[in-house]
C-alpha positions in Angstrom: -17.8 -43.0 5.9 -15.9 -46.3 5.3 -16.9 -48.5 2.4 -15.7 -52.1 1.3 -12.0 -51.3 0.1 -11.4 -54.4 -1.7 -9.8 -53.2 -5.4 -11.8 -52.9 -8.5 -11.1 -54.5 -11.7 -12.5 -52.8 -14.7 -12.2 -55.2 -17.7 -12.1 -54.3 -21.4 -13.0 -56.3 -24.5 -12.5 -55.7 -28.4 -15.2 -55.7 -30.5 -15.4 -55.1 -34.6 -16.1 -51.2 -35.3 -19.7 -50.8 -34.9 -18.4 -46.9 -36.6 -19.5 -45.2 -39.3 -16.0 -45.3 -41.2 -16.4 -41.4 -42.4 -16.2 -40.5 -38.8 -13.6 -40.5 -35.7 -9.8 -40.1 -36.5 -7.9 -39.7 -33.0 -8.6 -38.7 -30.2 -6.7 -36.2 -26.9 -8.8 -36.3 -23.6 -11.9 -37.6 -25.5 -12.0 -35.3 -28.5 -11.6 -36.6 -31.9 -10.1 -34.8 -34.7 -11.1 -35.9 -37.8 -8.2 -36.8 -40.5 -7.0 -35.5 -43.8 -6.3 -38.7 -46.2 -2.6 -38.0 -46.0 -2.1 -39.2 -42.1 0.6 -36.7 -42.0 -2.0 -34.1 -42.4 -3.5 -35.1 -39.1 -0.3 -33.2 -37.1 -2.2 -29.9 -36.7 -5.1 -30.9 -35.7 -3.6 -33.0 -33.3 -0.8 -30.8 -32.0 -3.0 -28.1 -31.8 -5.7 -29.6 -29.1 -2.6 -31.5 -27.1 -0.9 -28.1 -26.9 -4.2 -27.0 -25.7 -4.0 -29.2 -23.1 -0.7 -28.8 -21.5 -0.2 -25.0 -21.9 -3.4 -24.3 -20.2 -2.1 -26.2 -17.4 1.3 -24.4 -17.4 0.0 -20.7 -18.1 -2.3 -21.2 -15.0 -5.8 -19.8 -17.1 -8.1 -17.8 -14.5 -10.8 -19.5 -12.9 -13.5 -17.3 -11.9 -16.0 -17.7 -8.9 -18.5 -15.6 -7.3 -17.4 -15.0 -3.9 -19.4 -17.2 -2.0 -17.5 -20.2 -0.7 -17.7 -23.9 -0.8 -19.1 -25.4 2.5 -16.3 -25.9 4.1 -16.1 -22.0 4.0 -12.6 -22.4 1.6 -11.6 -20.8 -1.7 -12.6 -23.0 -4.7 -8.9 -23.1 -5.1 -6.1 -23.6 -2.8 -4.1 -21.2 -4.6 -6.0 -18.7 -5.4 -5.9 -15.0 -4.7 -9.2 -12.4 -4.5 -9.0 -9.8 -6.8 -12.2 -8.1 -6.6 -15.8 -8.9 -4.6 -16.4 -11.5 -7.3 -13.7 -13.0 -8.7 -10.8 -15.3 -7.6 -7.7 -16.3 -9.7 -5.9 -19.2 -10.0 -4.4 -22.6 -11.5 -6.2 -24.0 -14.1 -6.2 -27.4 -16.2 -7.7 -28.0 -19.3 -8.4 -31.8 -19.9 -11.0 -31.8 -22.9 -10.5 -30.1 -26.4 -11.7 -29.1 -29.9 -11.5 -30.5 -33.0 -12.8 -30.0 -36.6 -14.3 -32.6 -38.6 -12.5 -33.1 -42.0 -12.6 -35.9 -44.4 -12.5 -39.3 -43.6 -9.0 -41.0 -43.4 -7.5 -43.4 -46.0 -5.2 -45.2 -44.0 -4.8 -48.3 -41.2 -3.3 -49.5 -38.5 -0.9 -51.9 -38.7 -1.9 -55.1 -38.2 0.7 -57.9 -36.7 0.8 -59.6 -40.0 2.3 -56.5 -41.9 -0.8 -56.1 -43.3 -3.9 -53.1 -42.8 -7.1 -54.0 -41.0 -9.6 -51.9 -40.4 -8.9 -47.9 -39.9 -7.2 -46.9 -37.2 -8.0 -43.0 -37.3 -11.8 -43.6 -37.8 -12.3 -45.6 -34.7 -12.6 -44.5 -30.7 -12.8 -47.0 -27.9 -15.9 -46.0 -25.7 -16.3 -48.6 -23.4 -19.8 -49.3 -21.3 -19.3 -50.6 -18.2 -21.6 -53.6 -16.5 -21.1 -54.6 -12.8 -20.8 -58.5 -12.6 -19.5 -58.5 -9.3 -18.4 -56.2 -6.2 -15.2 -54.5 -7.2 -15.5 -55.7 -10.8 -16.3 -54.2 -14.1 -16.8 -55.1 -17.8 -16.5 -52.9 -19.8 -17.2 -53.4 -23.7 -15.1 -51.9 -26.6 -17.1 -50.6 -29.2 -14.2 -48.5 -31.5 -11.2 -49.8 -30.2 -7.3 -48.9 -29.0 -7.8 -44.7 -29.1 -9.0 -43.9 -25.7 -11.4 -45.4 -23.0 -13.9 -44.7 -21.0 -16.0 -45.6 -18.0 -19.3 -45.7 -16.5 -19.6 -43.5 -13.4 -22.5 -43.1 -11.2 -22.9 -39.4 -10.1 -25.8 -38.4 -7.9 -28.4 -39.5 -6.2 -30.4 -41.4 -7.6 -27.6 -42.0 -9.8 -27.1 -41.1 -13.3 -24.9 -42.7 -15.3 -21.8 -40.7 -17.2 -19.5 -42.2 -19.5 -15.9 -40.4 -19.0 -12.6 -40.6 -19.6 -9.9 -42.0 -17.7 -6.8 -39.2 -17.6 -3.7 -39.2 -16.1 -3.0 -36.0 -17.6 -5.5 -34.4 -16.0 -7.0 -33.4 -12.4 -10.7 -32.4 -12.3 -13.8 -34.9 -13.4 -16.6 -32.9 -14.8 -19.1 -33.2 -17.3 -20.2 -31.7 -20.6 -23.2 -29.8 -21.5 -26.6 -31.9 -20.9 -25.1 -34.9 -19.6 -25.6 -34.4 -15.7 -28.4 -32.2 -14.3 -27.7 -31.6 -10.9 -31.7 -30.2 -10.6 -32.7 -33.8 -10.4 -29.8 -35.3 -7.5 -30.4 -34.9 -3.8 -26.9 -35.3 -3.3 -25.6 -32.0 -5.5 -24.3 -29.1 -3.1 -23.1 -26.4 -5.2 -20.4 -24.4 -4.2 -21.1 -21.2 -5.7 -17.9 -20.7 -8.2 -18.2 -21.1 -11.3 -15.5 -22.1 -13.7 -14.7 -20.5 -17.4 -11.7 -22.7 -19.3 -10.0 -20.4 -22.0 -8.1 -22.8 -24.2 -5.6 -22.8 -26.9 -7.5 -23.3 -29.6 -10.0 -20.1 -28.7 -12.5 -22.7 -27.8 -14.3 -22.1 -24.3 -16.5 -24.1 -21.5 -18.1 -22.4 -18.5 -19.8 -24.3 -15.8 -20.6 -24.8 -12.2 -19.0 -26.5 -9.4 -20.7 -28.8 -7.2 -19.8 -31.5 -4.5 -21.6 -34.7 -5.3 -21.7 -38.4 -5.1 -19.8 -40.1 -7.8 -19.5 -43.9 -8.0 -17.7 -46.2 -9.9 -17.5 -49.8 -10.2 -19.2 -49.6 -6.7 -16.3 -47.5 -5.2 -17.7 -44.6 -4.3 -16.1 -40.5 -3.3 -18.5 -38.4 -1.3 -18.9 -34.9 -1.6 -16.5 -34.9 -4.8 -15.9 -32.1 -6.4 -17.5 -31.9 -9.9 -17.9 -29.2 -13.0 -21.1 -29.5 -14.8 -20.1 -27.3 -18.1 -23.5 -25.2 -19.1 -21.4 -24.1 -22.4 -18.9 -25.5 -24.1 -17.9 -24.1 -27.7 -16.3 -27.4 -29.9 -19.5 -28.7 -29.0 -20.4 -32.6 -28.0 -19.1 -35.4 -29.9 -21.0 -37.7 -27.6 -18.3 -37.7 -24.9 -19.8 -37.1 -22.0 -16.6 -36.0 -19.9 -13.4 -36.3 -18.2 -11.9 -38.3 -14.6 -9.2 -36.9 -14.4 -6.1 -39.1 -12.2 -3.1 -36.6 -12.0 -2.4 -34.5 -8.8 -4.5 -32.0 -6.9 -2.0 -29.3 -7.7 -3.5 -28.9 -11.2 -7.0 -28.8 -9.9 -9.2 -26.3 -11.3 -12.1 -26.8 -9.4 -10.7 -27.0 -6.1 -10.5 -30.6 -4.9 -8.7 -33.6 -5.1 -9.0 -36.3 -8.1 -11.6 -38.9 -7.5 -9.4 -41.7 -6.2 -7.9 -39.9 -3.5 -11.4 -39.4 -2.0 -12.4 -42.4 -2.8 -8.9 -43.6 -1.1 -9.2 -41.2 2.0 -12.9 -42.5 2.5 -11.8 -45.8 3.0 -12.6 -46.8 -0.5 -9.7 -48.1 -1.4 -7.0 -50.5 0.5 -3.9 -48.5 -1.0 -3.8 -45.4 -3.2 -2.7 -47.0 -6.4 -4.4 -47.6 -9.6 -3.2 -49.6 -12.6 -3.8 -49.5 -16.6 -3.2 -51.9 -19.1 -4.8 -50.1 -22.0 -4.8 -53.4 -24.7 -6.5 -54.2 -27.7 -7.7 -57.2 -26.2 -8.2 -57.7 -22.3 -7.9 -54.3 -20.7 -8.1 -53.2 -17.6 -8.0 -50.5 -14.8 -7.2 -51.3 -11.8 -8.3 -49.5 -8.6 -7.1 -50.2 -4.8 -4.6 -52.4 -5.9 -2.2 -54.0 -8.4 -2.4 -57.8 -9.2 -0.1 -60.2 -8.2 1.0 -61.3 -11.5 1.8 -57.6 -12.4 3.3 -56.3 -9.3 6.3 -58.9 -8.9 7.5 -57.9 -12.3 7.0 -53.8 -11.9 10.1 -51.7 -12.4 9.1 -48.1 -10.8 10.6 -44.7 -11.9 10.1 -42.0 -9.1 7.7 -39.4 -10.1 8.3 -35.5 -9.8 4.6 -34.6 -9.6 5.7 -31.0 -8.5 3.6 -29.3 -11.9 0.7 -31.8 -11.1 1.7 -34.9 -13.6 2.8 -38.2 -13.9 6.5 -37.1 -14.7 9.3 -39.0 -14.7 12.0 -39.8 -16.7 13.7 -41.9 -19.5 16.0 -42.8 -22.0 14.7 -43.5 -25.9 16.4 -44.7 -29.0 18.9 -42.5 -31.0 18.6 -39.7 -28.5 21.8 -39.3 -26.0 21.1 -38.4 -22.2 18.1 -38.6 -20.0 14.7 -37.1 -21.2 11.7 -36.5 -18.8 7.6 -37.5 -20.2 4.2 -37.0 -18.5 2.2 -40.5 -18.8 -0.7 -39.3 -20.1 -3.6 -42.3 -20.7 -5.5 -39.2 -22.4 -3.2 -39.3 -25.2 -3.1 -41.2 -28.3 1.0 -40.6 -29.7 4.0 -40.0 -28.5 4.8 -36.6 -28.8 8.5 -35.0 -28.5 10.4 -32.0 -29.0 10.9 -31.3 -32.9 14.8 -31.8 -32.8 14.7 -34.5 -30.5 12.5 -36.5 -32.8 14.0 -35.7 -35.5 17.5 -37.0 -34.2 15.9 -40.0 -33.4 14.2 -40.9 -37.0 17.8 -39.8 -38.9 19.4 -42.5 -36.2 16.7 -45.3 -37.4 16.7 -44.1 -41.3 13.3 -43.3 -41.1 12.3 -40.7 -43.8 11.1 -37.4 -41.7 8.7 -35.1 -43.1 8.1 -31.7 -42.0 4.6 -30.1 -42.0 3.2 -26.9 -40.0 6.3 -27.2 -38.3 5.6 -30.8 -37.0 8.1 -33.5 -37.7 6.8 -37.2 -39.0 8.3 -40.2 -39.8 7.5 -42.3 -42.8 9.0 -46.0 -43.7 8.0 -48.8 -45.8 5.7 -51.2 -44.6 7.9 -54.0 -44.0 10.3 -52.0 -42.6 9.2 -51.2 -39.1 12.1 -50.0 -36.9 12.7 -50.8 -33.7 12.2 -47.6 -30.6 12.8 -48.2 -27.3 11.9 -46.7 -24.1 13.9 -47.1 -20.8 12.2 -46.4 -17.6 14.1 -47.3 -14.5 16.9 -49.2 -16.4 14.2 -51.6 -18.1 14.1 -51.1 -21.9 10.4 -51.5 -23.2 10.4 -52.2 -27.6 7.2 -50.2 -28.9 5.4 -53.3 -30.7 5.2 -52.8 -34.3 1.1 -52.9 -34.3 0.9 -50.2 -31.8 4.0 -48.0 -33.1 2.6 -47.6 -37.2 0.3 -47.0 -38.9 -0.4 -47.4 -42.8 -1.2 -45.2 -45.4 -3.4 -45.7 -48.7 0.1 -46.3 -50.3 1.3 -48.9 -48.0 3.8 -46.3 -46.5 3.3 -46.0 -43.1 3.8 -43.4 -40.4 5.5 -43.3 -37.1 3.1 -43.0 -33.8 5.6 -40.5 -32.6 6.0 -36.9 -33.2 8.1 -34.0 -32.8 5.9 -30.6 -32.2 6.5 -27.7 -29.5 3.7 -27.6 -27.5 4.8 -25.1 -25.0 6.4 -27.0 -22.2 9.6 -27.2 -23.1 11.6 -30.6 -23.3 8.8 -33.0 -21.9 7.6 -35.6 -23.8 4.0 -36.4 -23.4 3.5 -40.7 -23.4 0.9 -42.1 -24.5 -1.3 -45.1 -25.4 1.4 -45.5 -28.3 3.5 -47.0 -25.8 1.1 -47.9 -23.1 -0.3 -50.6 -25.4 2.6 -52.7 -24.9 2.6 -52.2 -21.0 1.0 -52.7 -17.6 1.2 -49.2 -16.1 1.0 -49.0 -12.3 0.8 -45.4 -10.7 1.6 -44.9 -6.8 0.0 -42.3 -5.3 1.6 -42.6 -1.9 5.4 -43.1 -2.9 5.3 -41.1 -5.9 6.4 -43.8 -8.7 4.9 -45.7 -11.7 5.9 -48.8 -13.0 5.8 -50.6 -16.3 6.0 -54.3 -16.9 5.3 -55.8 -20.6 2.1 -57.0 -21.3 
């Protein structure tokens, strides 16, 4: 079935924090870990649920199924070999973690008059999303500059999911008691059934179905999607995860939602674009805009372990360096030595906990890091790069920790703040321009 492929424009606003303050810190895929006071403290919590993510993805976790097929009579997984009368192995991807709540945070975000506004740590954009037009959708920021998220349809008659959009991920699927297939016309279920083992010993099992997801009126048929029946962290009032990397990485058998939606007819190319700001964001869907795409410089992507990869050059650090974009993620996050190179290079005081390095500098004092993708340096703004503590110290948005996949970098919203961010499905690139 072909439906109207004109682009979609998703639209974000700020808002004040509408938050109780002793809540939300930051967030990976979603999931919020709660802060210390110290905002170094945060590093384990953090690292912990992003290493989570990525080594799930690399250590290819089994997926189990019971050994009836999906309808069109294939394994739940492309790559997947039968081991028994019930159960099939395979990749896996993890896209949505733990977290433990701890004390509220004491520190800010810095604000573009050297000053602290309102807590940065405490605060989670979850964005609504209201259909003024065909193609278009507002969304509205209630937390603000963590991570957003998007109304989908799913089902028939529809029922409305917030999730996140993820370019570190694959798979959309849903959380405990969010969706209920029982009540949608439109929910085939394949028979496998998926059980995520992650890093942090947390779990979620659930059931595959294809099903009709929508969003902002573009819609995939038969899509595949995980309804989790368990899931151990528990709900924070996420309700789930679109995931936009490759199908490689797939865990539940299927291609990401915008390829469907693109190889429907949905969509007049297979691009989508990002501009995840504090005031005025957007996703884009179908197509870039003309006063972004002129000024794009592209990186080719190696997409051969299921990301966004590509590569890049960054202050104080000699040689080329290769980073997933990853709109899931809050920081930066880099090898331990690499990073610490880089803050000796800028005099930036590092600081070394649970083997995680952090930079600290004075307030007035911001240094300058700079990230060169395709010859193009982009200068990490100062609002989006710090963040200040109860002292008026303030800490770097970037971090060294070993999250088991070697040299990559992950990228995220840290420097995607001060960008447009284009992706390319069909020649493999992604592009950056400055806001």
């Amino acid at each position: 079935m072909v439906t109207n492929a004109a682009p979609l424009t998703i639209m974000l606003s700020r808002d004040p924090l509408e938050m109780d303050p002793g809540l939300i810190a930051l967030a990976v895929d979603g999931e919020p870990i709660l802060a210390l006071p110290d905002p170094l403290e945060i590093g384990q919590s953090f690292v912990n649920n992003i290493q989570a993510k990525y080594e799930a993805q690399v250590l290819d976790p089994v997926v189990t199924a019971v050994s009836q097929l999906p309808q069109d009579g294939k394994a739940a997984d492309a790559g997947a070999a039968k081991t028994d009368s019930n159960t099939w192995t395979g990749p896996l991807s993890e896209s949505s973690l733990s977290y433990t709540a701890l004390e509220a945070p004491r520190y800010h975000k810095l604000a573009a008059s050297s000053t602290a506004q309102a807590p940065i740590y405490d605060k989670i954009a979850e964005l609504s999303a209201t259909q003024v037009e065909e193609g278009e959708v507002t969304l509205k920021s209630h937390f603000n500059e963590i991570l957003w998220t998007g109304q989908f349809s799913v089902g028939t008659p529809p029922q409305s999911l917030k999730l996140l959009f993820d370019t570190g991920s694959c798979d959309t699927w849903a959380k405990p008691d969010v969706f209920y297939p029982e009540r949608s016309q439109t929910a085939i279920p394949t028979g496998n059934t998926f059980k995520l083992k992650y890093g942090d010993r947390s779990t979620a099992e659930g059931d595959v179905y294809r099903e009709t997801i929508s969003v902002g009126g573009r819609t995939a048929f038969n899509q595949h999607f995980g309804v989790a029946k368990t899931f151990s962290s528990g709900n924070d009032g996420k309700e789930g995860i679109a995931g936009m990397s490759f199908s490689s990485i797939s865990r539940l058998g299927g291609p990401p939602f915008y390829q469907t939606i693109f190889d429907q007819g949905g969509m007049p190319e297979n691009v989508f674009g990002f501009g995840l700001w504090t005031s005025g964001a957007r996703l884009d869907l179908g197509a870039i805009p003309a006063r972004y795409k002129d000024k794009l410089v592209y990186s080719p992507v190696d997409d051969s372990k299921g990301w966004w990869s590509t590569t890049f050059q960054i202050t104080g650090l000699p040689g080329i360096q290769t980073g997933v974009i990853d709109t899931g993620t809050t920081l930066i996050v880099g090898p331990r030595e690499a990073v610490r190179t880089i803050f000796k290079s800028q005099g930036i005081k590092v600081a070394e906990i649970n083997r995680q390095i952090w930079g600290k500098y004075p307030v007035n004092r911001v240094p300058s890091i700079t990230l060169t993708f395709g010859g193009q340096n982009y200068t990490i703004g100062k609002e989006a790069l710090s963040f200040v503590d109860k002292d008026g110290e303030t800490t770097a948005g970037l971090i060294g920790a070993n999250i088991g996949i070697g040299s990559t970098w992950i990228i995220g919203g840290c420097f995607l703040q001060d960008v447009y961010a284009a992706f390319d499905v069909t020649q493999k690139k992604v592009g950056f321009t400055p806001k």
